[in-house]
C-alpha positions as CSV (number, residue, x, y, z in Angstrom):
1,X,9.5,3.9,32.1
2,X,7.1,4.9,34.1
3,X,3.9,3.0,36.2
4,X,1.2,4.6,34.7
5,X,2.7,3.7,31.1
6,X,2.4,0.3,31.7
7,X,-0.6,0.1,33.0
8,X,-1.9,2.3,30.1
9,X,-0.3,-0.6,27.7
10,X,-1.8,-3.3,30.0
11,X,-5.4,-1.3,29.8
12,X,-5.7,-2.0,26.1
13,X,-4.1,-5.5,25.9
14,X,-7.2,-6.3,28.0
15,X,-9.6,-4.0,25.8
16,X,-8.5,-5.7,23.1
17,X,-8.1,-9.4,23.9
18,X,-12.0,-8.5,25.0
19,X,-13.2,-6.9,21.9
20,X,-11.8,-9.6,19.7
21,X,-13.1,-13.1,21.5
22,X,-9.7,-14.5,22.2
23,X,-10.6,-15.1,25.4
24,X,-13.4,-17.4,24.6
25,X,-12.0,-21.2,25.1
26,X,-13.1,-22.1,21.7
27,X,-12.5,-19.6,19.6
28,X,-14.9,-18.3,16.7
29,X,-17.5,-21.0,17.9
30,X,-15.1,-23.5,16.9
31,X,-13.8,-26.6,18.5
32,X,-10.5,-25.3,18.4
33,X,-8.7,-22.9,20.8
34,X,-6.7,-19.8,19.6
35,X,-3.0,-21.5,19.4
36,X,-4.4,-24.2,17.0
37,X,-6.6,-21.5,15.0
38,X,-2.9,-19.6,14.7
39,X,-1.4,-23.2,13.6
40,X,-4.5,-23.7,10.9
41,X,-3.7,-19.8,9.8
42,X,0.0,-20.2,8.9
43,X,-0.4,-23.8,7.4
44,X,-3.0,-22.2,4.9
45,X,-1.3,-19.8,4.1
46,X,2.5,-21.3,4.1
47,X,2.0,-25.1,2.8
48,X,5.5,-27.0,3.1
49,X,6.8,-25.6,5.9
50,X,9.0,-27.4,8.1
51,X,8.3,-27.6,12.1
52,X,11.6,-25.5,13.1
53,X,10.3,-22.6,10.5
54,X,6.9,-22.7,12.3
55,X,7.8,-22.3,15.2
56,X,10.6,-19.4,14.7
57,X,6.9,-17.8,12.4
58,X,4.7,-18.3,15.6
59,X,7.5,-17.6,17.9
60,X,6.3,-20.4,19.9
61,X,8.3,-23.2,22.5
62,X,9.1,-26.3,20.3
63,X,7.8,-28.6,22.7
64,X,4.7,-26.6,22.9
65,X,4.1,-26.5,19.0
66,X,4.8,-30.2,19.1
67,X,2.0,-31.1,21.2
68,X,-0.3,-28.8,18.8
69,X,0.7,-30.3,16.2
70,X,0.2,-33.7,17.8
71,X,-3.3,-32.9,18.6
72,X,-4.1,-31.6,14.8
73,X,-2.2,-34.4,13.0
74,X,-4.7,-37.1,15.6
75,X,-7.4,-35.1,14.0
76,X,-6.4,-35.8,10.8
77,X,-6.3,-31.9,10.4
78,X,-2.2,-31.7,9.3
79,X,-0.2,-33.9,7.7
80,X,3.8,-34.5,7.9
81,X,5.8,-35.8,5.2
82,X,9.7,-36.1,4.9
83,X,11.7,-33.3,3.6
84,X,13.2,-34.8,0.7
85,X,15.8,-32.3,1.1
86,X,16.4,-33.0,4.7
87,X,15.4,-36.7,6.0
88,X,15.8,-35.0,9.9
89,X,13.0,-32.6,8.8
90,X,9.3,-32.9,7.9
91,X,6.9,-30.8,5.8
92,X,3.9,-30.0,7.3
93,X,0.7,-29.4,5.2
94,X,-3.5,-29.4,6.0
95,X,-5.5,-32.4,5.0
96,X,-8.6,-31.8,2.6
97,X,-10.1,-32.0,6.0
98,X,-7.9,-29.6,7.5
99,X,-9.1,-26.9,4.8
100,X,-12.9,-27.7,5.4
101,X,-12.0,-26.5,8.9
102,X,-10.0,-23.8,8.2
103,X,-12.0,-22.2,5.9
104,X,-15.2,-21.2,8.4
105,X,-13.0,-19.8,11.0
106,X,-11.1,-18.1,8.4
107,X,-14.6,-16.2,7.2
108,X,-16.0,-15.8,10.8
109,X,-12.4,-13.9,11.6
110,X,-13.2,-11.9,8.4
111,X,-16.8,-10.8,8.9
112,X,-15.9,-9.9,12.8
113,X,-13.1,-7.7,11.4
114,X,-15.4,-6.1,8.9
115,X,-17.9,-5.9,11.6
116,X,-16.1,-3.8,13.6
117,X,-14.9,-1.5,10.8
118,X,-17.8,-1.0,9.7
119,X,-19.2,0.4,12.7
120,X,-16.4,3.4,11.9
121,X,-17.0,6.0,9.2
122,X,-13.8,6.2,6.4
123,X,-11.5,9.0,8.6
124,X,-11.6,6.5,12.0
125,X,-10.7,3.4,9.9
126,X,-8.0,5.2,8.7
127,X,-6.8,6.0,12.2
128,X,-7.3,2.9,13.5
129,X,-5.4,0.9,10.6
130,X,-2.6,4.0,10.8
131,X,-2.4,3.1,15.0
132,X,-2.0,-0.3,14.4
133,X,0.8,0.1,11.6
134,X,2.5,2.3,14.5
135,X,1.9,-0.6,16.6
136,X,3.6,-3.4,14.5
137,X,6.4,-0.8,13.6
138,X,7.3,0.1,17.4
139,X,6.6,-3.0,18.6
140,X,7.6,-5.9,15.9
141,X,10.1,-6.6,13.1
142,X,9.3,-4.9,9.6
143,X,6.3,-6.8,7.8
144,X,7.3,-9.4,4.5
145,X,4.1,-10.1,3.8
146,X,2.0,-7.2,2.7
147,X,3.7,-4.4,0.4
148,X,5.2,-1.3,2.3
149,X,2.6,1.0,0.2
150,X,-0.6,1.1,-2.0
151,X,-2.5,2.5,-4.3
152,X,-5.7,3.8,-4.5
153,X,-8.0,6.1,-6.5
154,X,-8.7,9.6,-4.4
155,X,-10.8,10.3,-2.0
156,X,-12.0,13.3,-0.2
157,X,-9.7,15.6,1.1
158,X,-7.3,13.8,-1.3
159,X,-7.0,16.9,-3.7
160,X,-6.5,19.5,-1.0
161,X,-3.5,17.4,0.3
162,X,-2.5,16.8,-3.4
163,X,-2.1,20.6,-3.6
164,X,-0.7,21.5,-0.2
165,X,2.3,19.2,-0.7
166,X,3.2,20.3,-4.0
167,X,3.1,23.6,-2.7
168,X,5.4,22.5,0.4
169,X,7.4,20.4,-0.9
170,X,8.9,22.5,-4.1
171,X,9.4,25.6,-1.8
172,X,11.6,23.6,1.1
173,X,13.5,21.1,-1.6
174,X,14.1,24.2,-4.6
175,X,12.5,27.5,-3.1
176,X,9.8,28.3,-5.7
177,X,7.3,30.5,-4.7
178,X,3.5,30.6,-3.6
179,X,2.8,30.3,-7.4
180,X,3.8,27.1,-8.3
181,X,1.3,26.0,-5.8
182,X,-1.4,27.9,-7.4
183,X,-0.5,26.1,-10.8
184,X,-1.3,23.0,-8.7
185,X,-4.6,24.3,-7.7
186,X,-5.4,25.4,-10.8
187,X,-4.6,21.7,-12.6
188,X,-6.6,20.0,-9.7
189,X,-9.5,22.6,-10.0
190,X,-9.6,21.4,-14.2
191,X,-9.4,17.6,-13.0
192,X,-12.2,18.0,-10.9
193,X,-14.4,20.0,-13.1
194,X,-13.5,18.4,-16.6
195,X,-13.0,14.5,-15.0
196,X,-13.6,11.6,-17.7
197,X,-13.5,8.4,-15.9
198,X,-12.9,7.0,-19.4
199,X,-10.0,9.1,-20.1
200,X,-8.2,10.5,-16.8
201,X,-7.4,9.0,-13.5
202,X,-5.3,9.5,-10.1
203,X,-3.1,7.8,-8.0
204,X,-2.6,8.7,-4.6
205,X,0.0,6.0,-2.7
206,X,-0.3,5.2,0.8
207,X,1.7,3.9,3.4
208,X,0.7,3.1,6.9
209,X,-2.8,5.3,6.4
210,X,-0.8,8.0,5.3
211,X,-0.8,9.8,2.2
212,X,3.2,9.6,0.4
213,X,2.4,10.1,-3.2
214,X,0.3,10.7,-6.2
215,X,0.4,11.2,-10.0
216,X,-2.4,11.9,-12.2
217,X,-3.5,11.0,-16.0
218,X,-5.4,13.3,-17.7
219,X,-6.3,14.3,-21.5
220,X,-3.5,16.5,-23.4
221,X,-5.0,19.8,-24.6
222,X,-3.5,22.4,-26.5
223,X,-2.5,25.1,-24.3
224,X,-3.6,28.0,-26.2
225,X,-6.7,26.5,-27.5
226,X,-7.8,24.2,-24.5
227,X,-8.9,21.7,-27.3
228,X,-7.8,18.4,-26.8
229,X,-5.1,16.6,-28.4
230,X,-6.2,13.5,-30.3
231,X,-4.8,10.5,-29.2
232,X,-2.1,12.1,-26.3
233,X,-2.4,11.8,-22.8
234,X,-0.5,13.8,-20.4
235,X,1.1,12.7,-16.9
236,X,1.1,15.4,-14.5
237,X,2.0,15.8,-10.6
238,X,4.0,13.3,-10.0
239,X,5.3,13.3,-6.4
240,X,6.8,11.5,-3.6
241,X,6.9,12.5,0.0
242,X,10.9,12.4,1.0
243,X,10.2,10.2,3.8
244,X,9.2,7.6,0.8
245,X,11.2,7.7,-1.4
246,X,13.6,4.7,-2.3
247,X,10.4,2.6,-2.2
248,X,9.7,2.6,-6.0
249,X,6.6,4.7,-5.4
250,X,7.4,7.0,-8.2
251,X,8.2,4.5,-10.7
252,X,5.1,2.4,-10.0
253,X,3.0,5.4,-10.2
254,X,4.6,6.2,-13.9
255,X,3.7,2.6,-15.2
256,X,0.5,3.0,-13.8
257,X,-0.4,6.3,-16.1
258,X,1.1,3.6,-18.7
259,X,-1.0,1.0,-18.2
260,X,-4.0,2.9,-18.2
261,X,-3.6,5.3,-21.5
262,X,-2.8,1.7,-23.0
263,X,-6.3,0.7,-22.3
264,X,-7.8,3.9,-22.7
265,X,-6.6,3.6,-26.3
266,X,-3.8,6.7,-26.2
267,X,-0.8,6.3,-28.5
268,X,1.2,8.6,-26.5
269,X,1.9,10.1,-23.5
270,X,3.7,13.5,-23.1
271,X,4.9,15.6,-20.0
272,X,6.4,18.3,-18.6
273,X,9.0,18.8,-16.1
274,X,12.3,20.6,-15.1
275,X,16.0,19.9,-15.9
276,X,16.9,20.2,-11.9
277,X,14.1,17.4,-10.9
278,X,16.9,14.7,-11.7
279,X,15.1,11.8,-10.0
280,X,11.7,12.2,-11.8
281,X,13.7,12.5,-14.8
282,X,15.6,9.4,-14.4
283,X,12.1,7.6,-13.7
284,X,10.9,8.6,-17.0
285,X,13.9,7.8,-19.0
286,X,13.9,4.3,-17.1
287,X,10.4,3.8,-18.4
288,X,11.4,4.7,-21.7
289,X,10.4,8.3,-22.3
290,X,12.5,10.4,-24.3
291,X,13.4,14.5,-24.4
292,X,12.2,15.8,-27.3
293,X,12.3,19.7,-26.3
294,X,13.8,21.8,-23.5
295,X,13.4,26.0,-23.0
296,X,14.6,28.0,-20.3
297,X,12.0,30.0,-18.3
298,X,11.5,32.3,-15.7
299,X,8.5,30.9,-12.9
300,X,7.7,30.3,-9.7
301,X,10.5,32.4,-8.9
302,X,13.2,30.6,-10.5
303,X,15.2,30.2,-13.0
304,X,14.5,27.1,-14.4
305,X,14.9,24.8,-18.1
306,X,11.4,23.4,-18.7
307,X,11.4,19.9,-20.9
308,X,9.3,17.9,-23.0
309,X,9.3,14.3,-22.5
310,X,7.0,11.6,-24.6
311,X,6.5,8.0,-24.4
312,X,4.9,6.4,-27.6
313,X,2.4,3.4,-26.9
């Protein structure tokens, strides 16, 4: 480890502590100072919790948290009732009172935070809220309480990657050629142009400000006509970067497409794919979707079965 590294460290813990207030001695304006605020936090958000499982949260000296507590409970802030469970233990809880005073910091820390995101444009958020995931991933155990991905609807740039990936990811994983990723350009290209909020949608999942996934819903046409097919949907793109995988991401993505033709009023969905793509294929017949036709082609420089799969609504 080296000088200059911790001093870097030590640079922004000071930036930081700065830029948020938490040096102020009352913090947020309030009468109380940031260890009590921390207290107020995890009692909102974890009502019944013993002591011992507070402190272990908050990582804090029991003695310390003691004499927090002591101070809250003589405001009538927190309450502490016997476990029922466990006579040697006590729940802790906030007082209606304790909730009045939680909920002004809690929407002063919230409009700070958006304050100072909104003084970024959409790629620096991004970067920031990817740097801090780094952060708690280097630096802390694995979070519990958020999910390890989203989803969201595109945005731009989105569609480039959507194609790029596809592109990459076929030709290191099965070797198909340069035109398999022009197929992807030319689906995204028709998505764009031809888009019907009403009708079509996309996924992209994310995870730690990066993009891992995506699938997209669109209107089934007829592929020598172009015209569309009455009451079919078709899912299309579905993928899942290989760093990602084992998370689910693919089969969320798949009831997603469900849950929207649903609404949008389609009575089935259909979709293509290949014999060799065994883990997509297991997604779809997990979800219920059944082979109804399978014929061996020649593309993207491979030999290949192509199948249909459908999925009545």
């Amino acid at each position: 480890m080296q000088a200059d590294q911790v001093a870097a460290l030590r640079a922004f813990n000071r930036f930081y502590t700065r830029r948020i207030g938490v040096l102020d001695e009352r913090l947020y304006g309030t009468p109380f100072t940031l260890p009590q605020t921390r207290v107020l936090w995890e009692l909102a958000h974890h009502d019944g919790i013993t002591a011992s499982e507070l402190a272990r949260l908050l990582e804090l000296d029991a003695g310390y948290l003691s004499r927090l507590l002591a101070t809250l409970k003589s405001r009538r802030l927190v309450r502490a009732q016997r476990s029922l469970a466990d006579a040697r233990q006590s729940i802790l809880s906030l007082t209606a009172a304790g909730r009045r005073a939680f909920e002004p910091m809690n929407a002063h820390s919230q409009a700070q935070t958006a304050a100072l995101l909104s003084a970024l444009d959409e790629p620096a958020r991004r970067r920031l809220l990817q740097a801090t995931g780094t952060i708690e991933s280097l630096l802390g155990a694995p979070r519990t309480d958020r999910p390890p991905y989203l989803l969201r609807p595109p945005q731009p740039g989105d569609m480039g990657w959507v194609v790029a990936r596809h592109g990459a990811i076929y030709a290191q994983e099965y070797g198909w050629d340069i035109t398999f990723e022009g197929l992807v350009a030319q689906i995204v290209g028709h998505y764009i142009e031809h888009f019907d909020a009403k009708r079509e949608a996309c996924w992209i999942a994310e995870r730690d400000g990066q993009n891992v996934g995506c699938v997209f819903l669109v209107q089934a046409r007829d592929e020598k006509t172009g015209k569309p097919e009455r009451g079919v949907a078709q899912l299309r793109l579905l993928i899942v970067e290989p760093g990602a995988r084992g998370l689910g991401i693919g089969a969320r993505l798949v009831a997603e497409c469900e849950r929207f033709a649903r609404n949008a009023g389609y009575k089935r969905i259909k979709l293509w794919t290949q014999s060799m793509l065994t883990a997509a294929r297991a997604i779809y017949a997990k979800a219920g979707y059944r082979l109804v036709s399978s014929e061996p082609h020649q593309s993207f420089g491979a030999d290949l079965v192509g199948e249909m799969w459908e999925l009545a609504l």
